[in-house]
C-alpha positions, 0 to 999 in steps of 0.5 A: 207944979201939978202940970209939970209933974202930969207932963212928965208922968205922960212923957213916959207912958207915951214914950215906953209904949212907943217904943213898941208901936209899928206904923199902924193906925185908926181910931174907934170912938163911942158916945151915949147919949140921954136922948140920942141913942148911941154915936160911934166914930171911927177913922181908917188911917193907912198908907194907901188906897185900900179900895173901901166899898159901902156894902149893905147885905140881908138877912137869910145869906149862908157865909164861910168864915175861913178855907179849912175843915175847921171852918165856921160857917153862919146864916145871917139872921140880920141885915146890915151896912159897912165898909170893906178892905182890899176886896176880902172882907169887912172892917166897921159896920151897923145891924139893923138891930143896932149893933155895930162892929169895927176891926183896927189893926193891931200888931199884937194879935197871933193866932197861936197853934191851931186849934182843931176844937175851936171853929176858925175864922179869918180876921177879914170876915170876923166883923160880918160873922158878928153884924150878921149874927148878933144884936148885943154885946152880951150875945156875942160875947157868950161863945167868943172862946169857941172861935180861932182868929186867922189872919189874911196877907196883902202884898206880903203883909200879914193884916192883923187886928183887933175888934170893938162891938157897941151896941143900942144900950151903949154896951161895949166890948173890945176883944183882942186874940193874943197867943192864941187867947181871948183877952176881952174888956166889957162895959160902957168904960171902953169907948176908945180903942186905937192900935199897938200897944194891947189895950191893957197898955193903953188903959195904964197910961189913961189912969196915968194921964188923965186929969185928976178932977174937973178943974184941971180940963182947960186949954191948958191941960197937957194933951199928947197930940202926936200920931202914934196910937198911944197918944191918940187913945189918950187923946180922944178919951180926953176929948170925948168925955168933954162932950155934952149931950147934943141937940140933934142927931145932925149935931150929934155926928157933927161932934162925934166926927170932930173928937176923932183925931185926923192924922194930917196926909203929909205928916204920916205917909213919908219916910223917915230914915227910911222908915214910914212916920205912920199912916194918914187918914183916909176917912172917917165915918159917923154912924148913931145906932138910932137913926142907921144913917151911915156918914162917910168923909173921904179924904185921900188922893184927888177925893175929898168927899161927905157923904151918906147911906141911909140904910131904911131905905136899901135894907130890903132884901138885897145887895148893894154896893158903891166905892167909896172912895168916888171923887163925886159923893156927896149928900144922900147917895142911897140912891146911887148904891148898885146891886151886886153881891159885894165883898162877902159874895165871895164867901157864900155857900 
């Protein structure tokens, strides 16, 4: 009866929030460690190529952040690695002081009125600002209210988002920009961010959904295993606290990369009634704020690669950049990075 009665309790928050919900998605997972560091997974769920690129950039570099007198602008006082979107700017990434930062999309952030008083920055630079600039979630945290989000287009579609930092101490943080406002969760509790609904939403229906005590986590327990967002945040919160402490950083990323749930090609990228089912996974990527070994696995189209960037060996001094959607990576390919002044180039001054 107590299984029925979670079943059905989940059945309702999943679908209320579904009801809300675009076809949008990707999944950002973290995981402290006792004697492995801090592990984040992240995949990029979406509907078709975005031409990701591995970038990795020094310290020393003045940037941008959006086309206004308002703008703000930033030296990088950090080194770092990550992957790019569409040629405008950064999406997840490591510091070489063991900060991290992702961007998911989100349906609900709106910049509001602009804000003559608060420094502006387009979404699509927000994560290079905060790897370039900070090496704690507290750091970045302390004068977040001073800045504006501003959104980019692609193709007619405004790209909207929300963003997770984690740093080496297992701190974490996710920040949406809603109305034109700051709406902020601090602590290592927030290790699972997703897309629509707001996260408030999301955390609702895990206190709904989640199991009462340790006896009920089996193979039996009722888990959504749907591809919208709010299955998926429910998913992969049931999942990541099964995991127990790894024997190695290898292992480590090995479980990481399995929590996060993968939405099959074929069961997202088509049309239904004339409407998209929701986006596939293009790739996933593995990274332990400890060892900076960026991992990526690319499965989209005719590439089905694994490979990795070991940021030691590429952290000096200069630009670098690959796609990383080449149907030939595999193994360590630091070796192969190209200089060139990547993404970000674009927005130096």
């Amino acid at each position: 009866m107590k299984a029925l009665t979670k079943k059905i309790v989940l059945a309702a928050s999943v679908a209320a929030a579904m009801a809300s919900v675009t076809a949008s998605a990707c999944t950002r997972v973290l995981w402290e460690t006792d004697d492995h560091g801090v592990f984040v997974g992240r995949t990029m769920d979406w509907m078709e190529e975005n031409q990701p690129t591995v970038d990795v950039r020094p310290a020393g570099i003045r940037y941008r952040g959006f086309e206004s007198d308002h703008a703000l602008t930033w030296e990088s006082k950090y080194a770092s690695v990550g992957l790019t979107l569409y040629g405008i700017g950064l999406v997840d990434g490591f510091n070489e002081a063991g900060f991290s930062a992702n961007a998911l999309f989100l349906d609900e952030e709106s910049p509001g009125k602009f804000d003559e008083t608060r420094q502006q920055i387009q979404n699509a630079r927000f994560v290079a600002y905060l790897l370039d600039s900070f090496a704690t979630v507290e750091e970045a945290l302390k004068n977040i209210e001073t800045l504006q989000i501003q959104q980019f287009e692609h193709n007619g579609m405004a790209m909207k988002g929300h963003y997770s930092l984690q740093d080496a101490t297992g701190d974490s943080a996710v920040l949406e920009f809603i109305d034109g406002q700051w709406q902020i969760y601090h602590g290592k509790q927030y290790d699972v961010m997703t897309n629509s609904p707001s996260y408030a939403e999301h955390l609702a229906n895990w206190e709904a959904a989640k199991p009462s005590d340790a006896s009920e986590i089996d193979g039996n327990f009722p888990v959504p295993g749907n591809i919208i967002s709010s299955q998926r945040f429910i998913w992969n919160k049931y999942m990541k606290d099964q995991l127990v402490e790894p024997s190695s950083y290898t292992n480590g990323l090995a479980k990481i990369d399995s929590v996060t749930y993968k939405i099959p090609l074929d069961a997202a990228n088509r049309p239904v009634n004339g409407e998209m089912m929701g986006y596939a996974t293009l790739y996933s990527l593995a990274y332990n704020l400890d060892q900076q070994v960026m991992q990526v696995r690319y499965q989209f189209g005719d590439a089905f690669t694994h490979f990795s960037v070991d940021f030691d060996k590429v952290n000096d001094g200069k630009f670098y950049s690959i796609p990383a959607d080449q149907a030939d990576l595999f193994g360590d390919i630091t070796e192969r990075m190209i200089e060139s002044k990547g993404v970000m180039g674009q927005y130096r001054i």
